[in-house]
C-alpha positions as a Markdown table, in Angstrom:
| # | Residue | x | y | z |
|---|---|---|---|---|
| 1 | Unk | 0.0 | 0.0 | 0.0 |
| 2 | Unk | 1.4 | 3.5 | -0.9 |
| 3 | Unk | 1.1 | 6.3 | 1.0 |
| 4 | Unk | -1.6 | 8.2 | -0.8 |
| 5 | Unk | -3.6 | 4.8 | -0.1 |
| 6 | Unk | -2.6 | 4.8 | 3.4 |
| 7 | Unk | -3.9 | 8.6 | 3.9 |
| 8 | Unk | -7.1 | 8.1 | 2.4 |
| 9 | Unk | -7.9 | 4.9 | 4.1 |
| 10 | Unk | -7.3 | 6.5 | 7.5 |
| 11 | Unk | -9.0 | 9.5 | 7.2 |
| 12 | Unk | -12.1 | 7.5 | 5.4 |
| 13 | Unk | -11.9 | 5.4 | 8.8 |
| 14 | Unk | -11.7 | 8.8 | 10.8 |
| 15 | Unk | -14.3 | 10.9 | 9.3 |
| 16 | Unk | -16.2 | 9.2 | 7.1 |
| 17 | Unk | -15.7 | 12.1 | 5.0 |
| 18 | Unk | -18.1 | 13.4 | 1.9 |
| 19 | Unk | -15.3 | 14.7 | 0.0 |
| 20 | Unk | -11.5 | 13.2 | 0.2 |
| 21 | Unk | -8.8 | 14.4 | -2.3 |
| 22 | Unk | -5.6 | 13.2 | -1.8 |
| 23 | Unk | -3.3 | 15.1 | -4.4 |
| 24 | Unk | 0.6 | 13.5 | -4.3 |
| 25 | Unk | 2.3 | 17.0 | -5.2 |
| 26 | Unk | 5.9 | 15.7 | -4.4 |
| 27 | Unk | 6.8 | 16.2 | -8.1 |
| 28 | Unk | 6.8 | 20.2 | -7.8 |
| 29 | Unk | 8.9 | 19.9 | -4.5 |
| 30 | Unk | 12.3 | 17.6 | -6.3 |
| 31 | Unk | 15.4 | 18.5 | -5.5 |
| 32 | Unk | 13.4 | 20.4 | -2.2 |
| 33 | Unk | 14.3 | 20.5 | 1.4 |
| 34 | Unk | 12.1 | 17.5 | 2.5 |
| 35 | Unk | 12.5 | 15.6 | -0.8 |
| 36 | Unk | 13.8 | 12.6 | 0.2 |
| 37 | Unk | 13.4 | 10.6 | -3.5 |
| 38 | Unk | 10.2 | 8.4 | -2.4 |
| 39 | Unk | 7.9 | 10.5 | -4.5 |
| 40 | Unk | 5.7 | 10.8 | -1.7 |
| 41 | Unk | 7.1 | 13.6 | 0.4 |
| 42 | Unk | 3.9 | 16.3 | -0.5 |
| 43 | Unk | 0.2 | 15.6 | 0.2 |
| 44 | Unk | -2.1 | 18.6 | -0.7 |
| 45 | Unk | -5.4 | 16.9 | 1.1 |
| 46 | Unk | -9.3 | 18.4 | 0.5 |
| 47 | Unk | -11.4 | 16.9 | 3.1 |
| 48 | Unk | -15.2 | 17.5 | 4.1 |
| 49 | Unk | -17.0 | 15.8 | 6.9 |
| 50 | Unk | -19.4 | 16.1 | 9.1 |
| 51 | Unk | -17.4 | 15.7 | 12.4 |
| 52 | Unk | -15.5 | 18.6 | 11.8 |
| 53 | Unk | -18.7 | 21.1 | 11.9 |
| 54 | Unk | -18.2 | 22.4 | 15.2 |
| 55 | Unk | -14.5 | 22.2 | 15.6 |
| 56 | Unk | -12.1 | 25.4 | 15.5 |
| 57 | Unk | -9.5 | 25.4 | 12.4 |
| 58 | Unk | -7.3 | 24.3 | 14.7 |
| 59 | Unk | -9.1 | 21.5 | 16.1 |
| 60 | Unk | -9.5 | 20.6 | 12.9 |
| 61 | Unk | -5.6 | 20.5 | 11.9 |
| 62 | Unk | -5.6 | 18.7 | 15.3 |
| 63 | Unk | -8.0 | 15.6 | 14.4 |
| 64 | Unk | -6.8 | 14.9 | 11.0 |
| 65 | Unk | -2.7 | 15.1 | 12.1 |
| 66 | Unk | -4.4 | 12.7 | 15.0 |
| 67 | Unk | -5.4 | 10.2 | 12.9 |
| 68 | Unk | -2.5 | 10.1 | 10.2 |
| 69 | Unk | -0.5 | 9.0 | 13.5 |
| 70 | Unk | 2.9 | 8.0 | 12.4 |
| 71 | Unk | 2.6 | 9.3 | 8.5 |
| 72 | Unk | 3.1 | 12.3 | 10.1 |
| 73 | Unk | 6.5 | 11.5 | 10.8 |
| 74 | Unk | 7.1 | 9.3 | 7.2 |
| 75 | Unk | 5.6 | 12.9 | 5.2 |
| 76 | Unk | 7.4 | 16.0 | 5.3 |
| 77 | Unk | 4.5 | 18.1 | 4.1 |
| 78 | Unk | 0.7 | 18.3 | 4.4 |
| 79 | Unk | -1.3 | 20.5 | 2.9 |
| 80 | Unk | -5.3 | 20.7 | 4.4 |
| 81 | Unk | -8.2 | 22.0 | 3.2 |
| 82 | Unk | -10.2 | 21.5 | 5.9 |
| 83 | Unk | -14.2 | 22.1 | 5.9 |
């Protein structure tokens, strides 16, 4: 399983969102700090759901870093479009 995979299947799991867009944008970052060769460095992610109605932007942030758990750590940069 990839990393794009991996992202969307948590974050399905997590929010059971309406819209999910995962967008690899590692390709305009080569040869970047963070760029470690994998191809999967950059995640631009669009993500609606229901759960995140009430929350603050940065609760938000919050609960989606939350449930990537340790891709946090494997990604160098994360994009959210969070609504």
């Amino acid at each position: 399983m990839g990393v794009k995979d991996d992202i969307e299947d948590r974050l399905t799991a997590a929010f059971h969102p309406s819209v999910l867009d995962v967008v690899n944008e590692s390709h305009k970052h080569a040869g970047h700090a963070g760029d470690d060769g994998s191809g999967a460095s950059h995640f631009h992610i669009t993500i609606r759901a229901e759960a995140f109605r009430d929350l603050s932007r940065v609760a938000r942030h919050r609960a989606v870093h939350a449930a990537l758990g340790d891709l946090n750590q494997r990604v160098h940069a994360i994009a959210l479009d969070i609504g």
